[in-house]
Biotite code that builds the C-alpha atoms (Angstrom):
import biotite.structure as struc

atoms = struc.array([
    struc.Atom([38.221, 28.900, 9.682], chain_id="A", res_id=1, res_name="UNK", atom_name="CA", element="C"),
    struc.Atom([37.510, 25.370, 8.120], chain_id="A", res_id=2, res_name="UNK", atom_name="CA", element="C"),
    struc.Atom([35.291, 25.285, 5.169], chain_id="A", res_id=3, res_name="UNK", atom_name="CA", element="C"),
    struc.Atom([33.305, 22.140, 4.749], chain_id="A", res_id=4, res_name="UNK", atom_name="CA", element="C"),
    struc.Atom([33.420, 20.865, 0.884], chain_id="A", res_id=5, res_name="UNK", atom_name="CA", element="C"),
    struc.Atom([30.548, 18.717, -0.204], chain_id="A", res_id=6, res_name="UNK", atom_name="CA", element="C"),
    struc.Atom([31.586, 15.910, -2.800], chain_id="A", res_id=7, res_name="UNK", atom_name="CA", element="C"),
    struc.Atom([29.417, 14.826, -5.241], chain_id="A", res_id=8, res_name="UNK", atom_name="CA", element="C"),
    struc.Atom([27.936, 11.622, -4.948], chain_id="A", res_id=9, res_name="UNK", atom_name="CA", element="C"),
    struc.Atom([29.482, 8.594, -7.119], chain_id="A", res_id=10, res_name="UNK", atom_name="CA", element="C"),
    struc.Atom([27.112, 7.187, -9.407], chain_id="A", res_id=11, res_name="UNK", atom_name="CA", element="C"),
    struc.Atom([27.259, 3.728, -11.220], chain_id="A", res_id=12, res_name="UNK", atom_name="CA", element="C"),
    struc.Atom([28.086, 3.451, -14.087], chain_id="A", res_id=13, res_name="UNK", atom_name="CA", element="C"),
    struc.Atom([25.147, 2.442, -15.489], chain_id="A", res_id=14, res_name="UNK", atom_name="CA", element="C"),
    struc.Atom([23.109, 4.923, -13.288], chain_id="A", res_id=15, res_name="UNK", atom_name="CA", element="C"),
    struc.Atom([22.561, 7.100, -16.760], chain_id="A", res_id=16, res_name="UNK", atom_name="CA", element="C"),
    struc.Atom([21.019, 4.007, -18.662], chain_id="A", res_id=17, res_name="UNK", atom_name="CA", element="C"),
    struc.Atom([19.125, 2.454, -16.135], chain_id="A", res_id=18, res_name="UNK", atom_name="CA", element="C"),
    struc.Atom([17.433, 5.523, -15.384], chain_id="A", res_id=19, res_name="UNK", atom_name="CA", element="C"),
    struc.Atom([16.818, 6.830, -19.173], chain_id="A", res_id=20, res_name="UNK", atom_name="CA", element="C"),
    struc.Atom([14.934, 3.285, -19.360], chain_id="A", res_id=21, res_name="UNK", atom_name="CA", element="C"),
    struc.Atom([12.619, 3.750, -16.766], chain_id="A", res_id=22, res_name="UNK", atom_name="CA", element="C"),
    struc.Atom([11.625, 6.681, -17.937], chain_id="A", res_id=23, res_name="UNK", atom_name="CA", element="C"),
    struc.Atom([11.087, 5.342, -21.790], chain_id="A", res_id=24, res_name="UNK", atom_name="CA", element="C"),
    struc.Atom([9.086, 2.512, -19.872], chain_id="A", res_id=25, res_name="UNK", atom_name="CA", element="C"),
    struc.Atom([6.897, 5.747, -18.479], chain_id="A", res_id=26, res_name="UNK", atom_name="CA", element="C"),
    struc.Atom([7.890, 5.890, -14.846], chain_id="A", res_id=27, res_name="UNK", atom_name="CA", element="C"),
    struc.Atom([8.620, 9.094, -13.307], chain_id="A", res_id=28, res_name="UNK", atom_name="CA", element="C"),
    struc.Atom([12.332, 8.528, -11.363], chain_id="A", res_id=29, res_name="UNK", atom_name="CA", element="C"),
    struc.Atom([13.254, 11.378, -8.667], chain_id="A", res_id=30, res_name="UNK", atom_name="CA", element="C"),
    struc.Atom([17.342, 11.353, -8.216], chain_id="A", res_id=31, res_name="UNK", atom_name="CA", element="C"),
    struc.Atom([18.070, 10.589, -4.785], chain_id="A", res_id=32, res_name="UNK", atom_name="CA", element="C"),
    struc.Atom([21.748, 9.979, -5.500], chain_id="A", res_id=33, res_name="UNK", atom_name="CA", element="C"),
    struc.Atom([23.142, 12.715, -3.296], chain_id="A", res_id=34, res_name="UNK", atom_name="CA", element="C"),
    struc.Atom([20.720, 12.709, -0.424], chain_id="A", res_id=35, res_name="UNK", atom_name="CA", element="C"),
    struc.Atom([23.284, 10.584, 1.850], chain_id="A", res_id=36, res_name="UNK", atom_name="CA", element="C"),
    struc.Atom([22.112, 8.555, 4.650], chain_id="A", res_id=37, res_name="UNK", atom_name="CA", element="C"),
    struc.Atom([21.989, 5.254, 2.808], chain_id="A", res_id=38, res_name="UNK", atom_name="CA", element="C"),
    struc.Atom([18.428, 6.875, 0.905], chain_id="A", res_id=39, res_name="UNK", atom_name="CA", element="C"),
    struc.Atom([18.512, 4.748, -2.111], chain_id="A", res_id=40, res_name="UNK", atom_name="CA", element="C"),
    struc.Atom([19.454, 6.325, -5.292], chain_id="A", res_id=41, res_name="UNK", atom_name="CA", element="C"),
    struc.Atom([15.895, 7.032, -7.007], chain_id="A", res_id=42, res_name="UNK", atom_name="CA", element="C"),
    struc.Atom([12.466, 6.697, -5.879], chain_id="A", res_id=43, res_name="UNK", atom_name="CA", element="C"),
    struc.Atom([10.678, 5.190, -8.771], chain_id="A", res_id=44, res_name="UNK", atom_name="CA", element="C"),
    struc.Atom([6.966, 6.295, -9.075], chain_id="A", res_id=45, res_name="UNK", atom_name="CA", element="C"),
    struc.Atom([3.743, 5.483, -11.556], chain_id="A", res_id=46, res_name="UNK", atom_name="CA", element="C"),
    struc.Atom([0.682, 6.645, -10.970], chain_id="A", res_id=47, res_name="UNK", atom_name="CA", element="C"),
    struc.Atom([-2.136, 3.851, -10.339], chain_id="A", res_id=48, res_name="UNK", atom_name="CA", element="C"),
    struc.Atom([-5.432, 4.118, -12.070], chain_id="A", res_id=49, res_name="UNK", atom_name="CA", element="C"),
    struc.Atom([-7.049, 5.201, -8.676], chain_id="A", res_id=50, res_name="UNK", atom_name="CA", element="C"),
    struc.Atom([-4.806, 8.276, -8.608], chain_id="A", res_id=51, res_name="UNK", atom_name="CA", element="C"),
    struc.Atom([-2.524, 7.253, -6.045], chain_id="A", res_id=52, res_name="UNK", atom_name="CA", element="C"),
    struc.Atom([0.712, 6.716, -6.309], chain_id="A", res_id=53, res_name="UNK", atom_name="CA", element="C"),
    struc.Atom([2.499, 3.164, -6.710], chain_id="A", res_id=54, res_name="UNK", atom_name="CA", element="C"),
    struc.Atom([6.458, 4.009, -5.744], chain_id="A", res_id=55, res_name="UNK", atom_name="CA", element="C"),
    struc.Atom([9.919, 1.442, -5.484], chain_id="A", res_id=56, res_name="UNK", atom_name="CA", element="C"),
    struc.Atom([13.289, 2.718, -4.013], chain_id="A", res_id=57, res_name="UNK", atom_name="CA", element="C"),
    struc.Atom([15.576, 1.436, -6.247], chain_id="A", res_id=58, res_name="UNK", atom_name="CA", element="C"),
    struc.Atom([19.546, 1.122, -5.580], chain_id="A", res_id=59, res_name="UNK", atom_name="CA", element="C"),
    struc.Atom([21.681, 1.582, -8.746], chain_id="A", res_id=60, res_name="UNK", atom_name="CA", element="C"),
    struc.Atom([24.712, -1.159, -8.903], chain_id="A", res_id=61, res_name="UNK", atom_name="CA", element="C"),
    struc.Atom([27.124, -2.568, -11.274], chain_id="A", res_id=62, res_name="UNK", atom_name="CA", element="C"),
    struc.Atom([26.962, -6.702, -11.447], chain_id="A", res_id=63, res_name="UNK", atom_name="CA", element="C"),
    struc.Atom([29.636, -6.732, -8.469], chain_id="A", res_id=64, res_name="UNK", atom_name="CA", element="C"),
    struc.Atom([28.325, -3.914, -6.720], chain_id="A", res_id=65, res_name="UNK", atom_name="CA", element="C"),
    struc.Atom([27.914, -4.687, -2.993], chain_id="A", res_id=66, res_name="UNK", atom_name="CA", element="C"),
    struc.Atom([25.203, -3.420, -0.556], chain_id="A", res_id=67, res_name="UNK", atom_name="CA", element="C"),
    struc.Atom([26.756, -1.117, 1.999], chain_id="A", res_id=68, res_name="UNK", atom_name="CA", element="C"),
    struc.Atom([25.775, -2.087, 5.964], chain_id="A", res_id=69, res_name="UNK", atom_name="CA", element="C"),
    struc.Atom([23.104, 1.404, 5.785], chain_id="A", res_id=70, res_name="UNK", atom_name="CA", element="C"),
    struc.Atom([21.792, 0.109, 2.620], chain_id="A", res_id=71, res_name="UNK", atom_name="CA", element="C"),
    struc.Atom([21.026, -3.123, 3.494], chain_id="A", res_id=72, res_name="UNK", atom_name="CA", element="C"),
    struc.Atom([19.011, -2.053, 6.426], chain_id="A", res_id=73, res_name="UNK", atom_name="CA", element="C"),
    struc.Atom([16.972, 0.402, 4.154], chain_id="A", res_id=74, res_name="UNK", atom_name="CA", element="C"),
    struc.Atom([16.775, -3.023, 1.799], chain_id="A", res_id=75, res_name="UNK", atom_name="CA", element="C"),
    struc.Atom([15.164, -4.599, 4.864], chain_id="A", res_id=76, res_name="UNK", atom_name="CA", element="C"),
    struc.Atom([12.431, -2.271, 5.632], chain_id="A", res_id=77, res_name="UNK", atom_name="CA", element="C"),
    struc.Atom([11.314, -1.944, 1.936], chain_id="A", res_id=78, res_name="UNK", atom_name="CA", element="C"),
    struc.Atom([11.780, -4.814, 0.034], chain_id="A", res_id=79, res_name="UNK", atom_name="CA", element="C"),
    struc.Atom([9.052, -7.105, 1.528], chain_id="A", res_id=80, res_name="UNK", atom_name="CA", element="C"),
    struc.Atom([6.582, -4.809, 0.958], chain_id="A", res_id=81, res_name="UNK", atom_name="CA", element="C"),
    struc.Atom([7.449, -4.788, -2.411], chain_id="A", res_id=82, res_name="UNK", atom_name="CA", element="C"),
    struc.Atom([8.804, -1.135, -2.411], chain_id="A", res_id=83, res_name="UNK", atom_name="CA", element="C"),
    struc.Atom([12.883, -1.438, -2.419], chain_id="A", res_id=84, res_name="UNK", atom_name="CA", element="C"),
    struc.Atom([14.623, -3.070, -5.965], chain_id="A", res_id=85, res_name="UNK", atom_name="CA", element="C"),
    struc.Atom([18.713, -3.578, -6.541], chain_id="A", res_id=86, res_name="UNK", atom_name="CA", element="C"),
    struc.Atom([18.652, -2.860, -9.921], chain_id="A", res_id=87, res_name="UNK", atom_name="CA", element="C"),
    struc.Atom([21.544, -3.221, -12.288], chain_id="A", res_id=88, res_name="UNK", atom_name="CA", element="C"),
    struc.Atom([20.180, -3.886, -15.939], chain_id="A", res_id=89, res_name="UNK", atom_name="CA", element="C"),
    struc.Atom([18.000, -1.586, -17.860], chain_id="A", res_id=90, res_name="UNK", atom_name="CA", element="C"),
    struc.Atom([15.803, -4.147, -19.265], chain_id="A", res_id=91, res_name="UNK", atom_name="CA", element="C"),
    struc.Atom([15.926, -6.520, -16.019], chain_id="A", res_id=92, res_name="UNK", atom_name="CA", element="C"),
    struc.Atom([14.929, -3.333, -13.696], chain_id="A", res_id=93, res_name="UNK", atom_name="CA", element="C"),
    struc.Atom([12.145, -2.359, -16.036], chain_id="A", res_id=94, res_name="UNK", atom_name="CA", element="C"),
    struc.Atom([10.645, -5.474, -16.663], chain_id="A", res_id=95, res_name="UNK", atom_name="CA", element="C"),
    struc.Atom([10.623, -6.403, -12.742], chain_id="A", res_id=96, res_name="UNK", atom_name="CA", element="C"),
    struc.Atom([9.232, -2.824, -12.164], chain_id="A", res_id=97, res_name="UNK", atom_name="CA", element="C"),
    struc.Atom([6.597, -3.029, -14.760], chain_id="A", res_id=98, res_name="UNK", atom_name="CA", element="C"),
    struc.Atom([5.508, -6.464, -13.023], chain_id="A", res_id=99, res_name="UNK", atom_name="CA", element="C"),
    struc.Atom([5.521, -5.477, -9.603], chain_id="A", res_id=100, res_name="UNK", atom_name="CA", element="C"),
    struc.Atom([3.265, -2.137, -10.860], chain_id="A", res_id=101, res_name="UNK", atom_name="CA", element="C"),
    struc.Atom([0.378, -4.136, -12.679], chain_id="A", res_id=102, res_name="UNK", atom_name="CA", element="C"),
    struc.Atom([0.575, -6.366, -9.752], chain_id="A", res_id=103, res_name="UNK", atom_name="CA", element="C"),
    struc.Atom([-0.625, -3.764, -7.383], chain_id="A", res_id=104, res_name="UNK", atom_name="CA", element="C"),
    struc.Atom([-3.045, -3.079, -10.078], chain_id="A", res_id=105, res_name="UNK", atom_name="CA", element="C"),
    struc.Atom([-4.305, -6.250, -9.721], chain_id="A", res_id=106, res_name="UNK", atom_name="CA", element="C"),
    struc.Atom([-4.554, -5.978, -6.025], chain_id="A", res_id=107, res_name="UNK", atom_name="CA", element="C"),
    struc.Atom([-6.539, -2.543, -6.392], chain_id="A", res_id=108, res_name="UNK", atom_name="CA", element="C"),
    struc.Atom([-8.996, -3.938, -8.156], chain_id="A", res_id=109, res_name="UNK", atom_name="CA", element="C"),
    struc.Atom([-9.527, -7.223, -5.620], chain_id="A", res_id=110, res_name="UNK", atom_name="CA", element="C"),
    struc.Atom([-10.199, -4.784, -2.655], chain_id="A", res_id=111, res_name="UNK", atom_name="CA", element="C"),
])
């Protein structure tokens, strides 16, 4: 009988870093490393002064990291709505995060 070994996923290098400074920034990032399938590596999430939810998919890369074919069409789905980020800095990914989440503020309050 053949046993089946699951590997772990591979993270960036700067996976650790990037994450750690999201969460200083106060997001809340859920590890979606493993999950397969092209998923992005974390959903990013901040809660909106209405209660809801604002979220991001965010794929973790090093400078020369390339965009696999599956994650490039999970890049296309999201990122025009604003909900899909290649991040690969700590301070670039949280000051584009922090923009894009008092932007939708902005739009909450102009409905």
């Amino acid at each position: 009988m053949e046993t089946s070994v699951r590997r772990a996923a591979r993270r960036d290098a700067n996976d650790g870093i990037i994450t750690e400074a999201l969460r200083a920034a106060g997001f809340t990032v859920h590890d979606f490393a493993g999950a397969g399938n092209s998923i992005p590596d974390k959903l990013v999430s901040r809660e909106l002064p209405d209660g809801t939810q604002w979220v991001c998919w965010v794929e973790i890369k090093t400078e020369k990291g390339k965009l696999r074919p599956g994650q490039e069409a999970f890049r296309a789905i999201f990122e025009s709505r604003g909900e899909w980020y290649k991040a690969c800095y700590p301070q670039d990914t949280v000051c584009e995060l922090a923009m894009r989440y008092h932007e939708s503020i902005k739009q909450e309050h102009l409905r």
